[in-house]
N, C-alpha and C positions, 0 to 999 in steps of 0.2 A: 596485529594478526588479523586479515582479515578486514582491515579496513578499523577495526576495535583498536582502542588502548587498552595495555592490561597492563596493571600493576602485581608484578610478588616479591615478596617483603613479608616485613615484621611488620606491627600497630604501629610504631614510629613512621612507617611512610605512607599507611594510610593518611596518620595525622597529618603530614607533611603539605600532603596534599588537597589535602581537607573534607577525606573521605570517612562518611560515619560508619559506626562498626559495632556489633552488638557489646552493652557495657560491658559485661561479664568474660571476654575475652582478655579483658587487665588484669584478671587475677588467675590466669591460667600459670602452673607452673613447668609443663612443656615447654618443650621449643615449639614457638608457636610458625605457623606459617600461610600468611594469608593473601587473598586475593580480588584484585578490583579488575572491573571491567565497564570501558568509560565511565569512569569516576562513581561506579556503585560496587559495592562492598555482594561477592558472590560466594564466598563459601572462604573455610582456610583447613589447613593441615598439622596435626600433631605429632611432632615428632619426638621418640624419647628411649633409649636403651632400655633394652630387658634384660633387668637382672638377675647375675649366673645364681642357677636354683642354689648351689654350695658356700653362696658370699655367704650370709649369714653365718653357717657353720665352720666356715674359712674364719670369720671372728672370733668367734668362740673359741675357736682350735689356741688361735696365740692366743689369747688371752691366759689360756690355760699353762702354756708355755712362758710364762710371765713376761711377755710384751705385752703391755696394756697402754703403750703410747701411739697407737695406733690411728693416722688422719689418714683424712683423703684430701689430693688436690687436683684437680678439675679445671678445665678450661670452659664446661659449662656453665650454665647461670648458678648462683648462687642456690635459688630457691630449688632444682632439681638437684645438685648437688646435697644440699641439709637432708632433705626429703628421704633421699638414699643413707643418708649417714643414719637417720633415726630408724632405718628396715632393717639395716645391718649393724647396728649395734657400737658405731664408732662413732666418739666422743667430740672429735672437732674434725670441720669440714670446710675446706676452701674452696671456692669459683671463681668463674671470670679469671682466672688466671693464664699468664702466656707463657711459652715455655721456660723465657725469664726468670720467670715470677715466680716458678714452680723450683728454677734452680737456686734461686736465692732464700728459698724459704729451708731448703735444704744445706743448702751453707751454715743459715742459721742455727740449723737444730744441729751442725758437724763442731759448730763452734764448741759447745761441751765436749771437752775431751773424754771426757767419762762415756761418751754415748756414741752406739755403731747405728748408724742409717741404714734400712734396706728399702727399696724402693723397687715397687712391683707396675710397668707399665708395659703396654702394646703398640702404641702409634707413634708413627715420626715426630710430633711434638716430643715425645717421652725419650728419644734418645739424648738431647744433650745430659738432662736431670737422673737418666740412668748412669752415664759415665760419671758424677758427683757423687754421686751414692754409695757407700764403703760398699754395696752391697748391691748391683743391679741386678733384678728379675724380670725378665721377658715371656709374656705369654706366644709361645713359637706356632701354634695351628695358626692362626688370625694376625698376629702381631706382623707389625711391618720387616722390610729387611734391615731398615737402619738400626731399629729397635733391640732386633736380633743380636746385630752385631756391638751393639754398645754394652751388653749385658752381660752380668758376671754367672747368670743361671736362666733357663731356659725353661718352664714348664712345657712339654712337649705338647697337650690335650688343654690346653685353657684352661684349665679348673684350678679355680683362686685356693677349695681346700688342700689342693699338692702343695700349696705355698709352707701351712705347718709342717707338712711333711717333710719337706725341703730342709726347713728348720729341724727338725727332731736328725735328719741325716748326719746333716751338718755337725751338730752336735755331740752325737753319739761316735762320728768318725774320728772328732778331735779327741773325745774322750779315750780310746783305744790310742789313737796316736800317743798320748801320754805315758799310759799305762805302759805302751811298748818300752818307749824310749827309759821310763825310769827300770824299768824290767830286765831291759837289753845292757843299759849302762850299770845298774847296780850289783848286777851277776859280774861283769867284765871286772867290775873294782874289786867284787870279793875274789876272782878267782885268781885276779894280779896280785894280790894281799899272798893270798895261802902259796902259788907259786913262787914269791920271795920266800918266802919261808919252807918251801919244801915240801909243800903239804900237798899238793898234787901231783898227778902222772902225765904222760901225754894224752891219754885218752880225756883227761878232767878237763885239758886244752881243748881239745876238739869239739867237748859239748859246750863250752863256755864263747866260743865262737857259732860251729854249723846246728848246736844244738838248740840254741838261743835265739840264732835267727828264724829255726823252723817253728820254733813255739810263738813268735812273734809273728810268723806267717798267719798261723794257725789262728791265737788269737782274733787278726784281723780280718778273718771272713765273718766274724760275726756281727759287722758292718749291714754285713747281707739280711742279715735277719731284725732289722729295725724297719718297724710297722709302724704305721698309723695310729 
């Protein structure tokens, strides 16, 4: 540039080149990013994600929810990676990871059959490891398109605390689901019982059919009403 060399890079190509650099730049745990100009060391840049104000509370949330096997895995360094684990409240934390690395580490934890994976990611790295994942979640404002599409749930606004939420839905839906179906089928058997036997009218048909399915309806708007 200019007639100048300029080097940008990480400390490794400083070193490389055999350019000195204040020491204390070795234990930075950004992403560091720094800069030489003919072979002297002029400044360098930190760069590093800021953390959604709700992560934290997004922890808490499952935890409460009795998910408490809760990692992160990161394609960032290691040492930004723990750093954020110990802000937020989760227990083991992976880095340096490649999308590979991220799908095989999820293989692993799928090999327990006892155990459902959900995996909450936004970037094109993140889509292969969301399609793996009994269970993918896309953050859809920011999140990539590939990401989008790989995923089996979408938070629409980024906010990691929707993620229990998601969960509480989830849950509370299959729960009614249940409830319907042993509801819907166990009225059907009593009222085929007592009609063998004479014990109903046609009307007792009607409700054991149209009358079963509207309480079942009914029932299930209270899906709507499952809060945070």
């Amino acid at each position: 540039v200019d007639g100048r060399e300029v080097l940008v890079g990480n400390t490794r190509l400083l070193e490389k080149y055999g350019i000195s650099f204040p020491s204390e730049l070795t234990g930075v745990l950004e992403t560091l990013v720094v800069c030489a100009v003919n072979g002297v060391y002029v400044g360098h840049l930190l760069l590093a994600d800021t953390v959604k104000e709700d992560a934290k509370e997004a922890v808490a949330a499952l935890k409460k929810l009795n998910i408490d096997n809760i990692q992160i895995l990161s394609g960032d360094k290691q040492t930004i990676v723990s750093k954020l684990a110990g802000y937020s409240g989760v227990d083991e934390a992976y880095g340096d990871l490649l999308p590979e690395d991220k799908v095989a580490h999820v293989e692993a934890l799928k090999s327990d059959p006892g155990r459902r994976v959900a995996f909450v990611g936004d970037g094109i790295n993140d889509a292969p490891v969301l399609t793996r994942a009994d269970v993918g979640i896309a953050m859809g404002a920011l999140g990539s398109d590939a990401a989008l599409e790989a995923a089996d749930v979408v938070i629409m606004d980024d906010k990691p605390s929707k993620v229990p939420l998601a969960v509480k839905i989830a849950r509370g839906t299959m729960a009614i689901v249940k409830q319907n179906i042993i509801f819907a089928v166990g009225i059907k058997i009593l009222f085929l019982v007592l009609g063998a036997f004479g014990l109903i009218t046609m009307w007792g048909a009607v409700f054991a059919d149209v009358g079963v399915a509207l309480l079942t309806i009914l029932n299930a708007l209270r899906a709507l009403n499952i809060k945070a």
